[in-house]
N, C-alpha and C positions, 0 to 999 in steps of 0.2 A: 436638714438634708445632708446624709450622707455624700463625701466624695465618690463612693462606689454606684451610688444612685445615678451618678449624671452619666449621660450617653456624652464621648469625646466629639461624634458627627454632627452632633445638634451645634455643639457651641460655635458660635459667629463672633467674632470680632470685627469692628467696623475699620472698615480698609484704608480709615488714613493711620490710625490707633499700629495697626499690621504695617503699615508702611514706614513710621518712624520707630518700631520698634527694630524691624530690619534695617534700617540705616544705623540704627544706634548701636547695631553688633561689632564686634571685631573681628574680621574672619582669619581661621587657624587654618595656616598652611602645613600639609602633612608633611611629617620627615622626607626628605629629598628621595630616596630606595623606597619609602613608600611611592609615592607620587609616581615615579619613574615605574613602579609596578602596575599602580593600575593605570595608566597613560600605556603602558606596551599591551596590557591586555584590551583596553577597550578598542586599538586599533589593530589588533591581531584578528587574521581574517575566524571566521569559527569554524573549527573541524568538527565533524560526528565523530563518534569515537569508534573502534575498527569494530565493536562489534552491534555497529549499529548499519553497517555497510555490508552488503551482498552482490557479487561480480560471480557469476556464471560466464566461463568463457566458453564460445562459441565451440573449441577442442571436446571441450570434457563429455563423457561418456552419456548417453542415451541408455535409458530402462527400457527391457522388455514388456509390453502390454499383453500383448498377445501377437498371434505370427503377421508379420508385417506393419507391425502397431507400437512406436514407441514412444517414449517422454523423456520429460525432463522436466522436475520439479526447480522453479525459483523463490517460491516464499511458501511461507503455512504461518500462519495466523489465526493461530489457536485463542484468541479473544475474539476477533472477530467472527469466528468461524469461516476462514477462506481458506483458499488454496491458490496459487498461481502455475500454472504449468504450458511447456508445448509440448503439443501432441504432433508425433508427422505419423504420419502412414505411405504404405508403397501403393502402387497404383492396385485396384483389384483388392484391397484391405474393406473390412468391413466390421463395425463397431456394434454392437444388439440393441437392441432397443432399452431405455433405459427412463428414470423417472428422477426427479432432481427434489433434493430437501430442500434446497435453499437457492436463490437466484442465481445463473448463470450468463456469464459473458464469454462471448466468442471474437475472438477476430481470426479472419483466415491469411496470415502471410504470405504461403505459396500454393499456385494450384486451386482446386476446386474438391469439395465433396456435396452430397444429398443428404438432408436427413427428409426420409419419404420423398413426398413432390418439390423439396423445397432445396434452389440447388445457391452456394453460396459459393463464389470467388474471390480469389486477392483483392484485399480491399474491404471486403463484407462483412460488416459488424453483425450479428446475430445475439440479442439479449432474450431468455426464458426467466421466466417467473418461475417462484417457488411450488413446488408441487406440477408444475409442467413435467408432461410425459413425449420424451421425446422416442422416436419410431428408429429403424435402424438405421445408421450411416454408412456410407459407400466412398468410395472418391474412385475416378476411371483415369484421374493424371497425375495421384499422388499428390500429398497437399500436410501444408505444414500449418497449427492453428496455436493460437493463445489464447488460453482458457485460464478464467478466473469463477473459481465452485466453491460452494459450502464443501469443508473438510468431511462433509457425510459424504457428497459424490462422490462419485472411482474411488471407490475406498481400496482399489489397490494401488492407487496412486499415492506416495509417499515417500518422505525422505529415505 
């Protein structure tokens, strides 16, 4: 038998054999700048790194959708195929009816809108499946939503 033959995960050693071999070690203490490197790293809190971080401030500028209709893109997720955005509208705004590639989530922040009979307020989580055809939206008091889409929907929604 070949040493290349044996699997490393098969082999067992019987654990008293394991146990006096490890007593029988001498342990090597690393250089002092070593040690003291990894000892500050291991309790060094962990950062992401900046460009793994995303801060939209509340200031920054709103896109035009259409009249009375606008957003503001927070992530795209171009592996996953999503999108994250808020959408606000003024009161009397109204969105067309539209058909979804890929599942959607809604939550509605402020206000209230309709899509057809179906009327959702602050608070109201709304999820569509994929291939769901949704009717046209309205809101009468102005309403601000977080939406998470396939990068197919609102395909004029974009950085």
């Amino acid at each position: 038998m070949k040493t290349s033959d044996i699997d490393i995960n098969e082999i067992v050693i019987d654990p008293e054999i394991e146990s006096e071999m490890m007593e029988a070690m001498t342990p090597v203490a690393p250089p002092p700048q070593l040690r003291a490197k990894i000892l500050d790293r291991i309790s060094a809190p962990q950062r992401a790194a900046a460009s793994d971080l995303i801060t939209i401030r509340k200031k920054e500028a709103w896109n035009e959708l259409s009249p009375g209709v606008e957003y503001k893109v927070l992530t795209i997720d171009e592996q996953a195929d999503s999108k994250s955005f808020l959408l606000r509208a003024e009161s009397g705004a109204c969105l067309p009816a539209h058909a979804h590639h890929g599942h959607e989530e809604c939550l509605v922040l402020e206000g209230s809108f309709n899509i057809g009979d179906l009327t959702l307020s602050a608070g109201d989580f709304h999820y569509a499946k994929s291939g769901t055809n949704h009717e046209e939206s309205s809101t009468h008091t102005g309403v601000v939503v977080f939406l998470k889409t396939s990068i197919q929907d609102y395909p004029e929604i974009r950085l």
